[in-house]
Structures are given as C-alpha cells and as structure tokens.
DOZANU-548744 format. One record per atom (N, C-alpha, C): x, y, z. Coordinates in steps of 0.05 Angstrom, whole numbers, plus 32768, in hexadecimal, padded with zeros to 4 digits. Layout:
BEGIN
XYZ
...
end
This chain:
BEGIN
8ABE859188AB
8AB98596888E
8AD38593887F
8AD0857E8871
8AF685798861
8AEE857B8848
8ADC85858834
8AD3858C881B
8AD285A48818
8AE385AC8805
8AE885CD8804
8ACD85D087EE
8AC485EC87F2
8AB485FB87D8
8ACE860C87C9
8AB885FB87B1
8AC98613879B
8AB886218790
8AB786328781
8AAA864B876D
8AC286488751
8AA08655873C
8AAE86608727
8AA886728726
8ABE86828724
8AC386AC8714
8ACC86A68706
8AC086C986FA
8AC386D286DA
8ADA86D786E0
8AED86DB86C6
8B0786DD86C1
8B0B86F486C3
8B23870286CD
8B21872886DB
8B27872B86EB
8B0D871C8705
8B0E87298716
8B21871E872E
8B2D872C873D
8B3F872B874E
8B4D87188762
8B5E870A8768
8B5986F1877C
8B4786FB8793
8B50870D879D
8B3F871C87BC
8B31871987B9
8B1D871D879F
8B008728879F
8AF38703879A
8B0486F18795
8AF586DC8784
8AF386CE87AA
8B0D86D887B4
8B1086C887D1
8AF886D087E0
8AEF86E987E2
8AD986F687EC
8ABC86F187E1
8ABF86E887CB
8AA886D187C5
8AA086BA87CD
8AB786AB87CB
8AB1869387DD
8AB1869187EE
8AB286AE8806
8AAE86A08828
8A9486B68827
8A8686C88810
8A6A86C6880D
8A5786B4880C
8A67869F87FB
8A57868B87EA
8A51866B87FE
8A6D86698812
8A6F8658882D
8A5C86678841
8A5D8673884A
8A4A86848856
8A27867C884C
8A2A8680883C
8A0D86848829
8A0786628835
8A1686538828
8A0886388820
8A1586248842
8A1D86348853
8A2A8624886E
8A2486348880
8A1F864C8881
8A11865688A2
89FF864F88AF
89FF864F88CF
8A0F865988DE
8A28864F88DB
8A3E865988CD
8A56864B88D6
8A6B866888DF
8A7E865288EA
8A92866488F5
8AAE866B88E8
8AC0867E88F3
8AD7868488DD
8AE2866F88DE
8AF2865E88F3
8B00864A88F2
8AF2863288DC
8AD7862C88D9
8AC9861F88C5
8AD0862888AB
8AD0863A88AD
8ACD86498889
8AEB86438886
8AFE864E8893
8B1B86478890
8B1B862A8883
8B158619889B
8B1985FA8891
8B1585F78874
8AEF86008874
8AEA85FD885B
8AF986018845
8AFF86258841
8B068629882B
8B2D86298823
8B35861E883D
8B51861A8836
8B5D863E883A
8B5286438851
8B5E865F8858
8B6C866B886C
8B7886708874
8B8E867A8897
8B77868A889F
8B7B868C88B7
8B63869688CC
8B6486B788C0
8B8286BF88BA
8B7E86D988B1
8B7086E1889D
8B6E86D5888A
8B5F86D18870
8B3F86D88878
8B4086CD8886
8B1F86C6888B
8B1286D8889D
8B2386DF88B1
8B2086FD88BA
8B17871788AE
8B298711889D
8B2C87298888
8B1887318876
8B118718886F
8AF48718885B
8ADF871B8866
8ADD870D887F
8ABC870B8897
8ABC872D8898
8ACB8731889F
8AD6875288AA
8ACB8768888E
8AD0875F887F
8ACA8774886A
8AAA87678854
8AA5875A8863
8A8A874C8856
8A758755886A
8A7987528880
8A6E875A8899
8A6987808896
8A77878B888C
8A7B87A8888C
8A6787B28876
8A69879E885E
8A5787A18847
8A3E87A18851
8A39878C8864
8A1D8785886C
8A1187728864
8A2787618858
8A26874A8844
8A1787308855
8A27872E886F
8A21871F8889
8A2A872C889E
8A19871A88AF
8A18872088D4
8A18870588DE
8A1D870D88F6
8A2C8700890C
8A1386FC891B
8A1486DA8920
8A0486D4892D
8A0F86C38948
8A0586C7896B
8A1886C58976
8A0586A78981
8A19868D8986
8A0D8676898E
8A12866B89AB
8A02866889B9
8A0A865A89D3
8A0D864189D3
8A23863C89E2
8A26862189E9
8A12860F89E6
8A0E85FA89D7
89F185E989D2
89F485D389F1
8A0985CC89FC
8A0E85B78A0D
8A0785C28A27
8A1985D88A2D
8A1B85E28A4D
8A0B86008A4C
8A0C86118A39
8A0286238A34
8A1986368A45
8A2F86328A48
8A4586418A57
8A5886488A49
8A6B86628A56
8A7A866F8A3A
8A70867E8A2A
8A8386928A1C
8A7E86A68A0D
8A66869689F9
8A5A86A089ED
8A50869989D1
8A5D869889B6
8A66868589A5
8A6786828994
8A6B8694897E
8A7686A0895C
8A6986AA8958
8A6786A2893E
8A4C869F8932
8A49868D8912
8A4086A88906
8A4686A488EF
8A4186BE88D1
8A2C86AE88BF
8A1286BF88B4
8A0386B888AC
8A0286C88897
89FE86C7887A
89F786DC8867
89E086ED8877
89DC8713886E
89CA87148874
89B4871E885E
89A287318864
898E87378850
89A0873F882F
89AA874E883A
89B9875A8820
89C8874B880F
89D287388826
89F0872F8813
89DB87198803
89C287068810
89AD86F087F8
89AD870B87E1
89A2872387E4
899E872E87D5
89B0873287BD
89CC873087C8
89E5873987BA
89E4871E87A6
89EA870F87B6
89E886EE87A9
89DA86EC8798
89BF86F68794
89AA86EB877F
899686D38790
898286D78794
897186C487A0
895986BE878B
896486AC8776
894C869B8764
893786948776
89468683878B
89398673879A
8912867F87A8
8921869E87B0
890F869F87BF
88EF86B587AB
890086B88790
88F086C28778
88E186A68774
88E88690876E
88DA867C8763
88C586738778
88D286718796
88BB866A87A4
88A9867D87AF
88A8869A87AC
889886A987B1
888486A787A0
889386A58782
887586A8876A
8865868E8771
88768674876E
88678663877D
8850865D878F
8855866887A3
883F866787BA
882F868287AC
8830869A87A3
881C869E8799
880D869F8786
881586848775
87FE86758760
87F88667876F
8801865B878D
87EA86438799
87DA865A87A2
87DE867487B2
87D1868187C0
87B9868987AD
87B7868C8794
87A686988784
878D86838774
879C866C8774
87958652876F
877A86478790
878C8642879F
877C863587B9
8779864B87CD
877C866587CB
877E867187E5
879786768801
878F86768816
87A286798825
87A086598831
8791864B882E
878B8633883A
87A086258826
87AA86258812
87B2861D87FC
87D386268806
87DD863C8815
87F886418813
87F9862C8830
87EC8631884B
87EE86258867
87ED86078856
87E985FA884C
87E285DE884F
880285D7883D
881C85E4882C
882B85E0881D
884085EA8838
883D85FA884C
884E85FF8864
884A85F18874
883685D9887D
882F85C78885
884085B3887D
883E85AF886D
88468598885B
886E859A8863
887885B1885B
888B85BE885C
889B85B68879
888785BA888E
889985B988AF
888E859C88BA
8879858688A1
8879857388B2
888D856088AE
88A68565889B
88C085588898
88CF856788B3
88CC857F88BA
88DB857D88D7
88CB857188E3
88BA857288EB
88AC855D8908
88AC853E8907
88B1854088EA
88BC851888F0
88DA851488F3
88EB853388F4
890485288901
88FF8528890F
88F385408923
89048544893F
88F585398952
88D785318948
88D1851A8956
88D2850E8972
88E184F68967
88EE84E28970
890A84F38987
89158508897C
892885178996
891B852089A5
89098532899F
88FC853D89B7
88E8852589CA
88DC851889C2
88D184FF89D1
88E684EE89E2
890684EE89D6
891084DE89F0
891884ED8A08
890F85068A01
8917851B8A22
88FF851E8A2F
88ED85088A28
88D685028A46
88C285138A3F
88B585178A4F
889E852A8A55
88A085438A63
88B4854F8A74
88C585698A78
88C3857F8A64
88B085878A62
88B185A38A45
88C085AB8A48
88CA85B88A5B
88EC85C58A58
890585B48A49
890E85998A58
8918858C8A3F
8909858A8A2F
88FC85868A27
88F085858A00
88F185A289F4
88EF85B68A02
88FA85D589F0
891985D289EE
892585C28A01
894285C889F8
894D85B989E9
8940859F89E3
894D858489D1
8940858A89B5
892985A389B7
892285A589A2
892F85B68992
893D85CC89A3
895485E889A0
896885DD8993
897885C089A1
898E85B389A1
898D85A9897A
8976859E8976
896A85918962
897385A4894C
896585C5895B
895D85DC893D
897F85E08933
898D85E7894C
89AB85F48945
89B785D6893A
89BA85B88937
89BE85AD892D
89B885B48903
89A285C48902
898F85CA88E7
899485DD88E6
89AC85F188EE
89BC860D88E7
899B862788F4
898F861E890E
89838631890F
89888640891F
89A886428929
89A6864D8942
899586558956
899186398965
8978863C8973
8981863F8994
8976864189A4
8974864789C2
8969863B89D3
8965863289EC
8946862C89FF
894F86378A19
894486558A20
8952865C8A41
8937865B8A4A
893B864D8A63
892986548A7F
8927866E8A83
8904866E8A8C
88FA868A8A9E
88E986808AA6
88F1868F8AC2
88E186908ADD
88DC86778AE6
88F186688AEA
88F086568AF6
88E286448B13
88D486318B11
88CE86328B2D
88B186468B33
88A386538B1F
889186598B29
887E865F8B0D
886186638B0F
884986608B05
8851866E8AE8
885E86788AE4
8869868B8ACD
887D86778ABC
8892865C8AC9
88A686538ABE
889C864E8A9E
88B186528A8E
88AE86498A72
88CD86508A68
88D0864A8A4D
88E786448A41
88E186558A23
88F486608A20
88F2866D8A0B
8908866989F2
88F7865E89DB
8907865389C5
8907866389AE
8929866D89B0
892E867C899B
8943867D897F
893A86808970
894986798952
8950868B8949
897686948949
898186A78935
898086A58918
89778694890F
8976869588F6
8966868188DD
895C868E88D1
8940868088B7
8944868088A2
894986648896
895386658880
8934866C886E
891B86778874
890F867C885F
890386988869
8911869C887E
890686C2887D
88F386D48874
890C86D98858
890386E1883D
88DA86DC883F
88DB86C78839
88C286B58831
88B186BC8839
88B686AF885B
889D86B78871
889886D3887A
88A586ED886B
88A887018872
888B8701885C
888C86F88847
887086FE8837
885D86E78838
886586D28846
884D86BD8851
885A86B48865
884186C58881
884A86BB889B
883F869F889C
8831868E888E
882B867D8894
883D8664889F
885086668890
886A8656889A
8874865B88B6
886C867388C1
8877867B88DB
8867866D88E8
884B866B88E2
883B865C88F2
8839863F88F2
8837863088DA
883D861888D8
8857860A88EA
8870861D88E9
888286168900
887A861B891C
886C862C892A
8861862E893D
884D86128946
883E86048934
882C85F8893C
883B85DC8944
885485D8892D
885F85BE892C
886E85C18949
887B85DA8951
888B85DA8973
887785CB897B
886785DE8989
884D85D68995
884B85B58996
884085AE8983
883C858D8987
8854857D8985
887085898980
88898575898B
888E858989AC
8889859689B3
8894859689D1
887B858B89E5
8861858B89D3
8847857E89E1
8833859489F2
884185A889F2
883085C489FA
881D85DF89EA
881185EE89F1
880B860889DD
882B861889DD
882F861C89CC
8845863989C9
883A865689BA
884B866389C4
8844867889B5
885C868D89AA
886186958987
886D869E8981
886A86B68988
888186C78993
888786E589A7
888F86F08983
88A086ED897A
88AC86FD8964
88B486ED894F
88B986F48933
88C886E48928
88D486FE8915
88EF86EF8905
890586FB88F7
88F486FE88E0
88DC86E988D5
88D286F888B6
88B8871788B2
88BB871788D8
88AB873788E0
88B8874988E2
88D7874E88E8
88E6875B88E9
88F387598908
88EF87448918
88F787398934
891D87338930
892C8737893D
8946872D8940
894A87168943
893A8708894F
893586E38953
891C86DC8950
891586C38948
88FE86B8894C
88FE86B7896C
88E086BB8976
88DF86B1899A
88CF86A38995
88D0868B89A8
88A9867E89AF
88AD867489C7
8897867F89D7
889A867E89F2
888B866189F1
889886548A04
888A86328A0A
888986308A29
886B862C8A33
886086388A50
886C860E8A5E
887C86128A7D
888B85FB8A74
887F85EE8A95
886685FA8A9F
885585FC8AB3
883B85E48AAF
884185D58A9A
882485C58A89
883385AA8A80
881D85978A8A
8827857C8A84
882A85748A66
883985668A64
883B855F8A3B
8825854D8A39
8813855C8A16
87FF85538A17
87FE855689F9
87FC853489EE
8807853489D9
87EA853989C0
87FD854989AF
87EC85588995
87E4854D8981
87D685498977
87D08541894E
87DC85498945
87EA853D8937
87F0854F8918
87D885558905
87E4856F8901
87D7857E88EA
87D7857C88D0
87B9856988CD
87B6856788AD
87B585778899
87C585788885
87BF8593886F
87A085928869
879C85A28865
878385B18858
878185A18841
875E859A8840
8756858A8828
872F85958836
871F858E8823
870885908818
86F6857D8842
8705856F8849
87028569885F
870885778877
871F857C8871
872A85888889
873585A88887
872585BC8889
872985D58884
873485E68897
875085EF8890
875B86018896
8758861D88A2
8760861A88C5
8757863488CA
875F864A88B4
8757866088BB
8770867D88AE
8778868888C3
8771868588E2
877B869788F7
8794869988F6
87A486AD88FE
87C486A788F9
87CB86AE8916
87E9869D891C
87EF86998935
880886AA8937
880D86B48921
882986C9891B
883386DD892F
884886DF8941
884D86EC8949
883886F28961
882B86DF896B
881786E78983
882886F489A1
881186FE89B1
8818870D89C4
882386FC89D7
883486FF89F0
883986EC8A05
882386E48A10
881A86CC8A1D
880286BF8A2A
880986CA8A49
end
C-alpha cells in the first residue's frame, strides 16, 4: 500500500488526537490490517502506531483479530486490528442507518420474501467470483473449503478451513470467518446469514451448515462442511418472483448434523 490516507480536522484539535484519527479512520476503511500496514500507510514509525493501536484498543475502539498463515497454516498467527462495535459507533455509521430503513420499506412493501431475494441478489456477486477458484481445486470438498477460505481472507474476511476427524465417518472441515463487514445488518436481518450459507453450499458442492455466526453474538462465523460426500453440483438460487416462491424456513445458526 504506497497511497497514504489523509483526513480533514476541525481546527483545535491536537496533533495526537488528529494522528489517532487517522489510524481509526485506516483501520475503519483497511482492516484486517496490520501495524506494520498502517505504518506504511499513514507515514508512521512502528512506535507511533503502537502507541495509538494501544490506546484505541483500550477505548474499545478496536480488536485484534488473530490470522493464520493462509499458505502453510504454520507459525504464530498474525495479528490484524479491525474497528469494533463501538468504535463504527464512534465513527458514525450512515451507512448502516440508511440500509436498515431500507430493507425495512422492502420488508413492509414485499414481506420477508422481499428482504431474502435483495440478499440473494447481494452474495450472487460473490459466487460469480469465487466460482471459478473453488472449481479449479477439483472435486476434494476439503480443498474447495480451503480455496474457498483462501478466496474469503483475500475479501478481508479473515477466514479459516481446519480439518476434523480426519480419516473417519465424522471427517469435515470447518470454515471460519473473524470478521463481517455487515454484522451490524444481519444482526437485524439474519437473512443475509443465510443467503451466505446457501451460496458456500453450492460453491463447495455439498449441504453445510452454519454452527454460529458474529451477527448472533458468536465470536466467528462457523459452518461446518461434512467433507465425507461426493461434490454434487447445485442450482443457483433464483430470487423470488410470482414463479418462484421463496421458502421462509431459516437456516441461521443451525444445530451440528
């Protein structure tokens, strides 16, 4: 990253405090990233940036999110800083005021079939990326949860894929995401949690099932992907129209299979 962010502050306030904005504000608009990143970014000595992560972190502003190796999965973990609840809060989130009222004039307008078919719409721009990656790692569900992991943390999701129980009737892979850039959202329409669940599902070519997610109050998203079952390739899911009607069952947070 060789493009610095800049900010404008009001006139007053302090250099410290304006410096401590902008590795809020890098943070905000570049996490997962790391101190050495933010440094680069904002033209700062590692001490600088210490100093601020350190006392932003204390606020509760952000947390530390820890990354494994995407290649070998060996070695300490990583560690990337993500704004957290408080600090969007601190920031001001238009964003997530405008699209809440939003989805509920569709919700009031069309129903719940009316919000699923705009979260549809929403995750089928991920499934025409990742596509094409997860399809060149074969038919092996286990590679396809991990090229698909490889895929998410490329898309700042700090994502995961560890083996369990390898080698026997139980084996599966479990794919996990530190972090959602719409949280917020799906914390008041799980539908989005599910719409991403369905799109895994037909890019790794199996049923999955989401164990937890971060907009229920889970520490990670999980979705267990059973890696015991031949790939067996899915439809895509047409939005909802006058033809094709929309379950309402919700797949949110289901139990382990």
């Amino acid at each position: 990253m060789s493009q610095q962010t800049t900010s404008v502050h009001p006139t007053g306030v302090e250099p410290d405090e304006r410096t401590r904005d902008r590795v809020l504000t890098a943070v905000l608009e570049h996490g997962p990233i790391s101190a050495a990143q933010l440094g680069e970014l904002l033209g700062l000595t590692p001490a600088a940036v210490r100093r601020h992560l350190d006392s932003l972190t204390k606020e509760g502003l952000i947390e530390v999110k820890l990354v494994s190796n995407a290649k070998s999965g060996a070695g300490r973990p990583a560690r990337r800083y993500v704004v957290s609840k408080r600090g969007q809060t601190e920031i001001g989130d238009d964003y997530l005021q405008i699209a809440t009222q939003a989805l509920n004039e569709i919700s009031g307008i069309r129903g719940d079939a009316g919000v699923v078919e705009f979260a549809q719409r929403r995750f089928a721009l991920m499934e025409a990326k990742y596509q094409p990656l997860v399809d060149a790692a074969g038919e092996d569900v286990a590679a396809r949860s991990k090229v698909l992991a490889t895929a998410l943390n490329a898309d700042r999701f700090v994502a995961t894929s560890n083996s369990l129980n390898s080698g026997t009737s139980m084996a599966a892979e479990q794919l996990c995401q530190g972090h959602c850039p719409i949280q917020e959202l799906a914390s008041s329409f799980p539908q989005f949690c599910d719409a991403e669940t369905e799109v895994f599902s037909r890019l790794i070519g199996v049923d999955v099932r989401r164990l937890s997610t971060m907009a229920s109050g889970g520490h990670v998203c999980t979705t267990h992907v059973p890696t015991g079952r031949a790939v067996v390739r899915k439809l895509a899911v047409m939005p909802a129209g006058p033809h094709n009607p929309v379950s309402s069952v919700s797949n949110h947070q289901q139990e382990r299979p």
